[in-house]
Biopython code that builds the backbone (N, CA, C, O; Angstrom):
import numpy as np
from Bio.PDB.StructureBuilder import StructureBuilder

atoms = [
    (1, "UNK", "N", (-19.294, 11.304, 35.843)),
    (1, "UNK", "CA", (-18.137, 10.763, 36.547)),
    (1, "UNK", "C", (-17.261, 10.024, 35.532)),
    (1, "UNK", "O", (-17.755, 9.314, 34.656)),
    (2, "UNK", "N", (-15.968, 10.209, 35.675)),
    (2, "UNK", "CA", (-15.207, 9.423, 34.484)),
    (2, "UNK", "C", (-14.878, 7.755, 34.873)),
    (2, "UNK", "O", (-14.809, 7.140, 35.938)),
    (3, "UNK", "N", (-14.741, 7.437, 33.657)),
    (3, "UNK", "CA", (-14.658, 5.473, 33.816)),
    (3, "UNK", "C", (-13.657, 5.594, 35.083)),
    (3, "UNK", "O", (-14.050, 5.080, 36.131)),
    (4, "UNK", "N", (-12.320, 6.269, 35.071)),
    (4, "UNK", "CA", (-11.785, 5.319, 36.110)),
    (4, "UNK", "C", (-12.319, 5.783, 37.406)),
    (4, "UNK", "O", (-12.584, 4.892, 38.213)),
    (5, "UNK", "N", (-12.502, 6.848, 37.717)),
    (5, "UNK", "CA", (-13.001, 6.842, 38.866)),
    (5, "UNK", "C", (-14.486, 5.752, 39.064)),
    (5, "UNK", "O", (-14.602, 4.855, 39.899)),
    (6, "UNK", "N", (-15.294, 6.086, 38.236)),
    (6, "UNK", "CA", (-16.505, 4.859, 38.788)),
    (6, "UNK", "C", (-15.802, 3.093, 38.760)),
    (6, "UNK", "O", (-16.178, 2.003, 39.192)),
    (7, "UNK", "N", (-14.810, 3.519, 38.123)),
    (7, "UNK", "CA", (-13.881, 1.659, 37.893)),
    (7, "UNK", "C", (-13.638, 1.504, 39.310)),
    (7, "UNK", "O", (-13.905, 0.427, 39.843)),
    (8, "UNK", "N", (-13.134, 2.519, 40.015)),
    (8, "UNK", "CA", (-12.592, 2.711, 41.570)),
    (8, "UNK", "C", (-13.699, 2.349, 42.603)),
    (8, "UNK", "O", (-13.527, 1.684, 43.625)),
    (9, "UNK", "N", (-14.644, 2.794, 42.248)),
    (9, "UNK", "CA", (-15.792, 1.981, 43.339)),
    (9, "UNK", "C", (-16.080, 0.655, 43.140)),
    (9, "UNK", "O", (-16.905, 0.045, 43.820)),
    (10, "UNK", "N", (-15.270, 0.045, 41.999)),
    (10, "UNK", "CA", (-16.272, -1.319, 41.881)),
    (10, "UNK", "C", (-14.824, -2.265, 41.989)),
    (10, "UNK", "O", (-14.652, -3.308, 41.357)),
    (11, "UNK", "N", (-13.897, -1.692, 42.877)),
    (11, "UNK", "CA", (-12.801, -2.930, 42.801)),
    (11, "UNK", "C", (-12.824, -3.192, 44.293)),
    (11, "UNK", "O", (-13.566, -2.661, 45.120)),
    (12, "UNK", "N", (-12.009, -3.979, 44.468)),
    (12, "UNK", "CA", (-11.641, -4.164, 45.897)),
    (12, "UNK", "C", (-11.741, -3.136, 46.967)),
    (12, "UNK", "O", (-11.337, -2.034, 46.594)),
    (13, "UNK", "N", (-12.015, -3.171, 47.754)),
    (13, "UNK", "CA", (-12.851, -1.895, 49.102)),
    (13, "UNK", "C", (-11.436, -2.631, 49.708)),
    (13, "UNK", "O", (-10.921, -3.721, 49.460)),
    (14, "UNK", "N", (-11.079, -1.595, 50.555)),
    (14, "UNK", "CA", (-9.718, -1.414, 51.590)),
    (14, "UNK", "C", (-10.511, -1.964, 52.261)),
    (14, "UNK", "O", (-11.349, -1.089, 52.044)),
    (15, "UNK", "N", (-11.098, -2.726, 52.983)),
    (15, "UNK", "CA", (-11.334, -3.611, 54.040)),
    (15, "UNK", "C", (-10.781, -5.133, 53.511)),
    (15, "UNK", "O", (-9.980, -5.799, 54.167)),
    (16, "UNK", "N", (-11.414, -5.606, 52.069)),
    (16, "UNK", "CA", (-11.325, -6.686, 51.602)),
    (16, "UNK", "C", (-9.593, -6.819, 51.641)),
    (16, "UNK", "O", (-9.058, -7.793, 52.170)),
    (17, "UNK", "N", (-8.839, -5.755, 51.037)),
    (17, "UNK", "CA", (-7.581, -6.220, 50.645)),
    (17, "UNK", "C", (-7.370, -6.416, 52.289)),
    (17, "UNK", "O", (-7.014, -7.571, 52.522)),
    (18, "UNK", "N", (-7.481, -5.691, 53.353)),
    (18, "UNK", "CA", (-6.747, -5.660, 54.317)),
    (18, "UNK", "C", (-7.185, -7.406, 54.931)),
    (18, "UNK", "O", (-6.440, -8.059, 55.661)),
    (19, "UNK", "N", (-8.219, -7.770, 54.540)),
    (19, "UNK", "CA", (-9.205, -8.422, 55.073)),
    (19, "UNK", "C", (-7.447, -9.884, 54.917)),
    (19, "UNK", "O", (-6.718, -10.431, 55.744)),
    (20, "UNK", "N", (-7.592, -9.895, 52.884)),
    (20, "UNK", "CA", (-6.509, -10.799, 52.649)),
    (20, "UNK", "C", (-5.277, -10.620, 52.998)),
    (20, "UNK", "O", (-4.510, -11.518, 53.345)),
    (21, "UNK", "N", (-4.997, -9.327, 52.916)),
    (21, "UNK", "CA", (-3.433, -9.140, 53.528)),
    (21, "UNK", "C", (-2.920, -9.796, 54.834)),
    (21, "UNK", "O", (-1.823, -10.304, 55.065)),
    (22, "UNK", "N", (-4.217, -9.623, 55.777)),
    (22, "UNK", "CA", (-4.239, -10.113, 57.168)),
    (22, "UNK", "C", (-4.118, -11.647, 57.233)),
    (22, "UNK", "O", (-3.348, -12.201, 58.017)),
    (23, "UNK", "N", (-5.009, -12.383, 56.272)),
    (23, "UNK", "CA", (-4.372, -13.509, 55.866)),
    (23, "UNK", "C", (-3.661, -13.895, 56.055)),
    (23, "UNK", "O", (-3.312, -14.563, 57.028)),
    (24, "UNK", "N", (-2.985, -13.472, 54.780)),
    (24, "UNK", "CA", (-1.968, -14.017, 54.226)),
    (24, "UNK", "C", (-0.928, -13.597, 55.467)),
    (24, "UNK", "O", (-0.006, -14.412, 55.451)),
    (25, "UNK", "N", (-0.806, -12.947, 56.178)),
    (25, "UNK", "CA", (0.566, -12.865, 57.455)),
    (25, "UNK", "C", (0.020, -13.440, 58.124)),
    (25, "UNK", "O", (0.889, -13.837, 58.900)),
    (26, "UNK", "N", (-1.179, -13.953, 58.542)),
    (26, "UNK", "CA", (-1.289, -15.301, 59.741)),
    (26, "UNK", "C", (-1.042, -16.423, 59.110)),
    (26, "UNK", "O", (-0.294, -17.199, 59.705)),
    (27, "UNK", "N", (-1.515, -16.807, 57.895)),
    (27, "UNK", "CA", (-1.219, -17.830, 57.519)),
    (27, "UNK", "C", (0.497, -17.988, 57.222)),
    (27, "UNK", "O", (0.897, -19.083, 57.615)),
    (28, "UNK", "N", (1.140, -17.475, 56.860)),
    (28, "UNK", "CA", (2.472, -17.411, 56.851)),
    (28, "UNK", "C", (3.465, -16.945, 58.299)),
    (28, "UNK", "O", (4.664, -16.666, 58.271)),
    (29, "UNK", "N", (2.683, -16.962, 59.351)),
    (29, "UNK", "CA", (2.908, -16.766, 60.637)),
    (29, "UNK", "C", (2.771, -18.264, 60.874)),
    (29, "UNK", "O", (3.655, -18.760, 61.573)),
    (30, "UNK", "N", (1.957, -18.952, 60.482)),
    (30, "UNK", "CA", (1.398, -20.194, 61.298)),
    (30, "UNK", "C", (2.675, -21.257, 61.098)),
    (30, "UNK", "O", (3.198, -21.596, 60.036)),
    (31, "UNK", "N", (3.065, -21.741, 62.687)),
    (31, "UNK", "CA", (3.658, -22.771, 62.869)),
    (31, "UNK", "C", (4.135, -23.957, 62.362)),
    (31, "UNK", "O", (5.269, -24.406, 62.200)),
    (32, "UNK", "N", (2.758, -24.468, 62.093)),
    (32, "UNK", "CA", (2.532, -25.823, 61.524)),
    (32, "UNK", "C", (2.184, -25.686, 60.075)),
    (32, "UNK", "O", (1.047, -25.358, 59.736)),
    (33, "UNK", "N", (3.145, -25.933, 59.204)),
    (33, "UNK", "CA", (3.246, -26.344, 57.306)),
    (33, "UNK", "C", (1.672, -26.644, 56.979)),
    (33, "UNK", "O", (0.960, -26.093, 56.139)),
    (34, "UNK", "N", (1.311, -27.807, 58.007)),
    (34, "UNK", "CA", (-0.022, -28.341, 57.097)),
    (34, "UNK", "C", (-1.105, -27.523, 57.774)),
    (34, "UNK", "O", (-2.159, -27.757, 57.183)),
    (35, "UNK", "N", (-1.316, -26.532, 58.915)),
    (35, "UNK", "CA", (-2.410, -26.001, 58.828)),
    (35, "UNK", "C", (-2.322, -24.854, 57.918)),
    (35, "UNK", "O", (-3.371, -24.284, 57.617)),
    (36, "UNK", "N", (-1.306, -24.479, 57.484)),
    (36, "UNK", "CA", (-0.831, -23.076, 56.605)),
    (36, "UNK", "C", (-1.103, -23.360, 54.999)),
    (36, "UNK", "O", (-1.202, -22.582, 54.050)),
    (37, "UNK", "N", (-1.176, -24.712, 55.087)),
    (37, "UNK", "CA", (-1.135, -25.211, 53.371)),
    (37, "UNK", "C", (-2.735, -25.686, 53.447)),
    (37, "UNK", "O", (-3.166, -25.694, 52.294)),
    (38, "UNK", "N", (-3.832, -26.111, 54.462)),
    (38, "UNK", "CA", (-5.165, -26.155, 54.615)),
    (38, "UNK", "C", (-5.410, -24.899, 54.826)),
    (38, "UNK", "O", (-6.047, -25.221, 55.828)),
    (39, "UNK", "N", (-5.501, -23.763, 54.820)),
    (39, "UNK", "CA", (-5.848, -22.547, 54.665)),
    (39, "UNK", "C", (-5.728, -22.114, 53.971)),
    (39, "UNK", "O", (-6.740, -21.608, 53.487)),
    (40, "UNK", "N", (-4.450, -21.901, 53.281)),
    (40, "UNK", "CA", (-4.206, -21.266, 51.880)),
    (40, "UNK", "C", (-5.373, -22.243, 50.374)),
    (40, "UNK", "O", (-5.884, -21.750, 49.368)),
    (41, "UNK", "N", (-5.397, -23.735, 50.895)),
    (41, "UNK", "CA", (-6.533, -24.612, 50.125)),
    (41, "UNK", "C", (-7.766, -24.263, 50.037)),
    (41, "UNK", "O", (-8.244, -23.959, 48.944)),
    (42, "UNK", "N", (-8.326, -24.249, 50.917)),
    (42, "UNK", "CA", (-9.325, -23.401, 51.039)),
    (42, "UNK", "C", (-9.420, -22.093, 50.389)),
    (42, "UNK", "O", (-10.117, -22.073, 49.374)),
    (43, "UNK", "N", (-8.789, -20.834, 50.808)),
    (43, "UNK", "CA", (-8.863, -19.844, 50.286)),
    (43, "UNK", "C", (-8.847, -20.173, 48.936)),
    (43, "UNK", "O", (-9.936, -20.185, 48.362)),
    (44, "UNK", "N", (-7.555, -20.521, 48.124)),
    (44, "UNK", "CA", (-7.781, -20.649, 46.938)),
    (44, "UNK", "C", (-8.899, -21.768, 46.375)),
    (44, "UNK", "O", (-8.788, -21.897, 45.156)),
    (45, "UNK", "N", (-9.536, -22.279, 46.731)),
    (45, "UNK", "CA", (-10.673, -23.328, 45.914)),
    (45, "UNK", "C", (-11.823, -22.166, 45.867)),
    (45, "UNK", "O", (-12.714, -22.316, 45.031)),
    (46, "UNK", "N", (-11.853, -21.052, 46.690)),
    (46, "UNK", "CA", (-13.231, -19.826, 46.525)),
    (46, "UNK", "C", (-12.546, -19.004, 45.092)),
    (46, "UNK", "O", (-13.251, -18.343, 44.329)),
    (47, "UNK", "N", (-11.182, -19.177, 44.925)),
    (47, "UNK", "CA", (-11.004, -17.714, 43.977)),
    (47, "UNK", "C", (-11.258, -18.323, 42.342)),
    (47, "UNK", "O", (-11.613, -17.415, 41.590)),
    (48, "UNK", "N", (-11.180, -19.230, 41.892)),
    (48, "UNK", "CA", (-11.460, -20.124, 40.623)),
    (48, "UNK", "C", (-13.212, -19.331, 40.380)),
    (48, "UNK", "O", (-13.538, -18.509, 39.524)),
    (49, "UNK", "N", (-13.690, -19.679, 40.993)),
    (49, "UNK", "CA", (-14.812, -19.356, 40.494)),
    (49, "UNK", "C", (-15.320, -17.793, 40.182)),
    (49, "UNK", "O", (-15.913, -17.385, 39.183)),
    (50, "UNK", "N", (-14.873, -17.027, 41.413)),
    (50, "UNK", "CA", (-14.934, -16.104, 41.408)),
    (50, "UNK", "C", (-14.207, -14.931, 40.108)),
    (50, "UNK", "O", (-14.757, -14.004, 39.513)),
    (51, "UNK", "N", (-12.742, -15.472, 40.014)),
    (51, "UNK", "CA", (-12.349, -14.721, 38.488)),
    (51, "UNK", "C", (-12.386, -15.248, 37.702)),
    (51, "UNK", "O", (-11.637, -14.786, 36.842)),
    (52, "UNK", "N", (-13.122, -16.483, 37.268)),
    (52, "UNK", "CA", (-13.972, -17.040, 36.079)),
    (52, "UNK", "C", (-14.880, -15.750, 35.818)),
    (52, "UNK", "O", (-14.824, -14.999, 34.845)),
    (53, "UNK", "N", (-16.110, -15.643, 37.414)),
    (53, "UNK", "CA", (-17.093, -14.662, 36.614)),
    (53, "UNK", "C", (-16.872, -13.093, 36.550)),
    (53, "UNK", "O", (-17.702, -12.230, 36.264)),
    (54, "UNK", "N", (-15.669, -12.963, 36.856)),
    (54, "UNK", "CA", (-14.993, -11.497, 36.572)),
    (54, "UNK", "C", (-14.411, -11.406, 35.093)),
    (54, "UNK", "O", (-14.782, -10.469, 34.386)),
    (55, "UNK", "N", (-13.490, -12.369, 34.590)),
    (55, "UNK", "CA", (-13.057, -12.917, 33.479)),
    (55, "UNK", "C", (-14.521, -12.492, 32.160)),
    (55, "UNK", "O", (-14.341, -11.750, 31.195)),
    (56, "UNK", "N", (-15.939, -13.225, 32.511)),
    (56, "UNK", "CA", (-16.818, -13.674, 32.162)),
    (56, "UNK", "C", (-17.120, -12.257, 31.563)),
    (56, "UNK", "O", (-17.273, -11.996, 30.370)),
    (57, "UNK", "N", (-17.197, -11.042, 33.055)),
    (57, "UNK", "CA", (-17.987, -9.689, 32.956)),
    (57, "UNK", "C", (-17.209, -8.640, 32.197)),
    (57, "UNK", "O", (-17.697, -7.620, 31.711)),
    (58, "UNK", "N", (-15.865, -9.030, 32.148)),
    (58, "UNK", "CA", (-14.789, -8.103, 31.224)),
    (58, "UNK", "C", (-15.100, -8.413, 29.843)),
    (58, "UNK", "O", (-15.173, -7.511, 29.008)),
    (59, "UNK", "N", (-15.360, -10.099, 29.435)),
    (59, "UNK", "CA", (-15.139, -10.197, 28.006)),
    (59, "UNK", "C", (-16.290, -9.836, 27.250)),
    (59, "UNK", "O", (-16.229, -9.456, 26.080)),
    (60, "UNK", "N", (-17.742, -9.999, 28.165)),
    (60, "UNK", "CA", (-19.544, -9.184, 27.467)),
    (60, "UNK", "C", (-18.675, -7.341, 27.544)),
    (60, "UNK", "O", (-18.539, -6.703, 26.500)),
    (61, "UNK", "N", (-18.308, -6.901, 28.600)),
    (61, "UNK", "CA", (-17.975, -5.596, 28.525)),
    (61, "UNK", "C", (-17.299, -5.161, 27.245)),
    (61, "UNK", "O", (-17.865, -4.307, 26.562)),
    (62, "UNK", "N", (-16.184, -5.648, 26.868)),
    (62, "UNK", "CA", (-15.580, -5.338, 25.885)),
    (62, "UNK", "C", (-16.192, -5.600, 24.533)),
    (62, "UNK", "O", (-16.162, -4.883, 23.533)),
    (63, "UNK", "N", (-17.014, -7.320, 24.794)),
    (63, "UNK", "CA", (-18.256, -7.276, 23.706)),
    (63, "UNK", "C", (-18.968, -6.504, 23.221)),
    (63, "UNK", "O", (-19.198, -6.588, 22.015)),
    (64, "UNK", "N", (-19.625, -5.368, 24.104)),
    (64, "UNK", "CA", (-20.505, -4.223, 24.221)),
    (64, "UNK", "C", (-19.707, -2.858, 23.969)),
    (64, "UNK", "O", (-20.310, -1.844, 23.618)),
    (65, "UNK", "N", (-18.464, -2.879, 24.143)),
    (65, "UNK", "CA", (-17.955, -1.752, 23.844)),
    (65, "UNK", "C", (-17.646, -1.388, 21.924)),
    (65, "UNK", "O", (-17.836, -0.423, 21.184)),
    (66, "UNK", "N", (-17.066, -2.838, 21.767)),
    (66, "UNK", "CA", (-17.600, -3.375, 20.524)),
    (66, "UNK", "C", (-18.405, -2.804, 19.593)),
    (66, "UNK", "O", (-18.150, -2.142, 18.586)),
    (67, "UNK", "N", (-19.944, -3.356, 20.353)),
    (67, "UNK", "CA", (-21.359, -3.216, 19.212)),
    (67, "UNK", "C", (-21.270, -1.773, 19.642)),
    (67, "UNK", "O", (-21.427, -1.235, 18.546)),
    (68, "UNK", "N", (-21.157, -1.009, 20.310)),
    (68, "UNK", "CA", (-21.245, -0.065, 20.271)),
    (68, "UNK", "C", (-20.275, 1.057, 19.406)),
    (68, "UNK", "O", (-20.269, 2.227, 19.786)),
    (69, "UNK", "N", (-19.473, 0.645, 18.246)),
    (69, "UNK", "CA", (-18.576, 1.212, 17.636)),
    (69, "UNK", "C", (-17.182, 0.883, 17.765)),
    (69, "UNK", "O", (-16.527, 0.220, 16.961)),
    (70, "UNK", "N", (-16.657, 1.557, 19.170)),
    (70, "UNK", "CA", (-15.538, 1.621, 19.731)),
    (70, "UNK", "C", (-14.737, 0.619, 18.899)),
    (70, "UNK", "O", (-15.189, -0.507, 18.694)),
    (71, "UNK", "N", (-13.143, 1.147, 18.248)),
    (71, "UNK", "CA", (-11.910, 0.433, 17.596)),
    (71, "UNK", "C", (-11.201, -0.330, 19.055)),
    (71, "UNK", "O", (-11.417, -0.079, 20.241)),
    (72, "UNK", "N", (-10.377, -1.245, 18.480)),
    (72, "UNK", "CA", (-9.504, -1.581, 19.668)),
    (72, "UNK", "C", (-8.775, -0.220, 20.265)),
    (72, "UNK", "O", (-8.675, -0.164, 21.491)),
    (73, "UNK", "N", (-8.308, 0.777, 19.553)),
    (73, "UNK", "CA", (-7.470, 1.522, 20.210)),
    (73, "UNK", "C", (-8.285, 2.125, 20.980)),
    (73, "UNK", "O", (-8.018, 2.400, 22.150)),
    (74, "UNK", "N", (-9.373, 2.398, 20.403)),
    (74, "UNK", "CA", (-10.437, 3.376, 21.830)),
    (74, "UNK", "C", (-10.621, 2.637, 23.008)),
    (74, "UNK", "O", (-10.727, 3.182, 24.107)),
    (75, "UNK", "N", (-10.675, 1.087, 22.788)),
    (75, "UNK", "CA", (-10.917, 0.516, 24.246)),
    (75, "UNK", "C", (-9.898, 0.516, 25.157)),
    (75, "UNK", "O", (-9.913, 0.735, 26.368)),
    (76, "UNK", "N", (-8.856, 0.191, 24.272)),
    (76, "UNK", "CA", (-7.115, -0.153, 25.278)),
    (76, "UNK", "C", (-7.532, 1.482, 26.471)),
    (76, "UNK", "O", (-7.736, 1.560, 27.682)),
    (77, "UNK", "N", (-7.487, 2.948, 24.930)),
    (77, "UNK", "CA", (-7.181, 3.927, 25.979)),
    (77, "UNK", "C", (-8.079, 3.891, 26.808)),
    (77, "UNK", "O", (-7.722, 4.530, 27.798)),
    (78, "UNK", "N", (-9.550, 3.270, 26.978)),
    (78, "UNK", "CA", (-10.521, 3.933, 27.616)),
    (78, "UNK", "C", (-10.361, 2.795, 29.207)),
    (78, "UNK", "O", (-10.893, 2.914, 30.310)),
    (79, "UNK", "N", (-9.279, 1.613, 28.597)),
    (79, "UNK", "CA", (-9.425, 0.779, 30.052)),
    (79, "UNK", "C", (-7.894, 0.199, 30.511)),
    (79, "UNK", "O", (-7.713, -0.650, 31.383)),
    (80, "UNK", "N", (-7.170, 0.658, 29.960)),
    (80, "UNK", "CA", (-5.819, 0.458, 30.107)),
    (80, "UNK", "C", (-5.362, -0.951, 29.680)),
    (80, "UNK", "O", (-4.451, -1.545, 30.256)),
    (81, "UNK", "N", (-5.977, -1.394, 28.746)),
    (81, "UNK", "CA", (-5.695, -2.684, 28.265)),
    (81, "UNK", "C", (-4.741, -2.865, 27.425)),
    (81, "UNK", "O", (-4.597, -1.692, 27.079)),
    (82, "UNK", "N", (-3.894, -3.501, 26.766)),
    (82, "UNK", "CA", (-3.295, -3.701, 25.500)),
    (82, "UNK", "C", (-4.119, -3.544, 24.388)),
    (82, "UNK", "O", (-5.221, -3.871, 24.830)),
    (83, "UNK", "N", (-4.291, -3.187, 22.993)),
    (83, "UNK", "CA", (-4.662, -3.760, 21.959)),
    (83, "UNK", "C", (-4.819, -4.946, 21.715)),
    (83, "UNK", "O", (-5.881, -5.343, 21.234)),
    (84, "UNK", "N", (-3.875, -5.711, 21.972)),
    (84, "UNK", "CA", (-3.540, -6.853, 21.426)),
    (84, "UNK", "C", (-4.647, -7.529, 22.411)),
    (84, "UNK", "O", (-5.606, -8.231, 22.092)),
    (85, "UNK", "N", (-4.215, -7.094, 23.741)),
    (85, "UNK", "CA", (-5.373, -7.548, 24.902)),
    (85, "UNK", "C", (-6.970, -7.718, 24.304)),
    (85, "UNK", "O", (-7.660, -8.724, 24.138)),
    (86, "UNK", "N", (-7.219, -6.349, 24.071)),
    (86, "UNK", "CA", (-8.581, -5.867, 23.949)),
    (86, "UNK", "C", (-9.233, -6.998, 22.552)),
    (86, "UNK", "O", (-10.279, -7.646, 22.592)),
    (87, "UNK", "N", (-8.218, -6.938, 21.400)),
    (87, "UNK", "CA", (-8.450, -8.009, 20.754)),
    (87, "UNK", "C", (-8.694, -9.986, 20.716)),
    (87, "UNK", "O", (-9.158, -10.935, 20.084)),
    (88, "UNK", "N", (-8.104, -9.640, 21.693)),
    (88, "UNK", "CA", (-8.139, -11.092, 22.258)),
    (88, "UNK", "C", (-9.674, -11.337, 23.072)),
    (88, "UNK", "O", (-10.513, -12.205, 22.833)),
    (89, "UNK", "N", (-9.707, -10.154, 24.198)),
    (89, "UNK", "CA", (-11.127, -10.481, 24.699)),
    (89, "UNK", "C", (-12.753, -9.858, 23.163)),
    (89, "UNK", "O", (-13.959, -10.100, 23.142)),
    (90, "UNK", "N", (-12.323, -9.480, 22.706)),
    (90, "UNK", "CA", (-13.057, -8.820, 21.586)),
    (90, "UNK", "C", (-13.835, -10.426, 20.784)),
    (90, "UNK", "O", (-14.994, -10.674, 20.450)),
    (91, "UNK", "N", (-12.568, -11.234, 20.717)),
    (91, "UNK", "CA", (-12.800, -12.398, 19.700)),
    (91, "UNK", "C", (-13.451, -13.493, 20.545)),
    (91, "UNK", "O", (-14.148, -14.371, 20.034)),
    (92, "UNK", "N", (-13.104, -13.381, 22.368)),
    (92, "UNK", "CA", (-13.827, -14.211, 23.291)),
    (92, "UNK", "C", (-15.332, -13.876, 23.059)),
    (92, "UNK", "O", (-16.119, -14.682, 22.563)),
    (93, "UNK", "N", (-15.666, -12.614, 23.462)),
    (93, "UNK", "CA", (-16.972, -11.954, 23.002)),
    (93, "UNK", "C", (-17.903, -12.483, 21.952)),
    (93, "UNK", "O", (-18.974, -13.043, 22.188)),
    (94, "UNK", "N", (-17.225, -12.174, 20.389)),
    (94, "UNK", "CA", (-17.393, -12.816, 19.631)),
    (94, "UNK", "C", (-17.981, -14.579, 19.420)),
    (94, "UNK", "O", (-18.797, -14.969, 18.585)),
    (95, "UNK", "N", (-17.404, -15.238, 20.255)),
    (95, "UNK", "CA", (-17.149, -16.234, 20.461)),
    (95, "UNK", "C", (-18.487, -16.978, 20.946)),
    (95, "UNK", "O", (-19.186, -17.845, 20.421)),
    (96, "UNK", "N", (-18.564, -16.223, 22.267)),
    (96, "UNK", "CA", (-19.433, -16.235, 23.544)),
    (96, "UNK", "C", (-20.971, -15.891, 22.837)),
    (96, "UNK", "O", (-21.998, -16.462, 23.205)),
    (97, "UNK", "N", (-20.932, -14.945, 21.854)),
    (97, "UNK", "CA", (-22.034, -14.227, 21.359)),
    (97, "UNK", "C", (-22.600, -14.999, 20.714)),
    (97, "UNK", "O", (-23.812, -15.058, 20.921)),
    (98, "UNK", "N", (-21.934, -16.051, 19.519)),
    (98, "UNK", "CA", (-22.238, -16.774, 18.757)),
    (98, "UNK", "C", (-22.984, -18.372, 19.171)),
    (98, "UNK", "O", (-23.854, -19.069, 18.649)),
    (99, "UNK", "N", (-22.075, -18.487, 20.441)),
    (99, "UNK", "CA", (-22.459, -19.572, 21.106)),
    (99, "UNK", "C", (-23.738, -19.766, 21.536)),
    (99, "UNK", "O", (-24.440, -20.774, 21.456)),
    (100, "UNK", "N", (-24.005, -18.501, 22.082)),
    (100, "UNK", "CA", (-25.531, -18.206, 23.135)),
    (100, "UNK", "C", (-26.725, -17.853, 22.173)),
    (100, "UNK", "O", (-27.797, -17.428, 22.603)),
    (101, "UNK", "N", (-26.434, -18.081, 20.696)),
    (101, "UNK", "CA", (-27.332, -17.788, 19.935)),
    (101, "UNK", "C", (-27.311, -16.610, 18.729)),
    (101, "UNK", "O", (-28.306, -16.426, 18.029)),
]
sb = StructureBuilder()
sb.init_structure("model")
sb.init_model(0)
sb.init_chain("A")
sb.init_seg("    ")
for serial, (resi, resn, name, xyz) in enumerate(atoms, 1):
    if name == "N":
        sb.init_residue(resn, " ", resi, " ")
    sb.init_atom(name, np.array(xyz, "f"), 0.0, 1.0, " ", f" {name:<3s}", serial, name[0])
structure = sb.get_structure()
């Protein structure tokens, strides 16, 4: 199976987006400023953490794409990243690798 298609099973499922979309039009439906601004608080205090450890799983990925040979240009084409991108998480990797031992 090729990367992007298996990339396609592991993102957001059409329930989830619809899940937020639906949200986000009640909450921007809602009447009252401060229950619309306590909802949207909430929602956002769950997403910090959550694309921290997405953030976290891209920069070991690209780490690993790394030890495994791969130049920056092979990664950009193989994930639609920038170079410049791929280098940047390359040196997080780096970083991360050194830290943990």
């Amino acid at each position: 199976m090729r990367a992007e298609a298996k990339a396609a099973k592991l993102e957001l499922t059409p329930a989830w987006v619809g899940a937020l979309t639906s949200l986000a039009d009640r909450v921007q439906r809602e009447s009252d400023p401060a229950v619309a601004i306590r909802s949207v608080n909430r929602t956002l205090r769950m997403m910090p953490c959550v694309l921290q450890r997405l953030a976290a799983i891209r920069i070991l990925a690209v780490g690993r794409l790394r030890v495994n040979g791969l130049s920056y240009g092979d990664i950009a084409t193989a994930t639609g990243l920038s170079k410049s991108r791929v280098a940047q998480l390359s040196a997080a990797a780096t970083r991360a690798s050194h830290a943990n031992g």
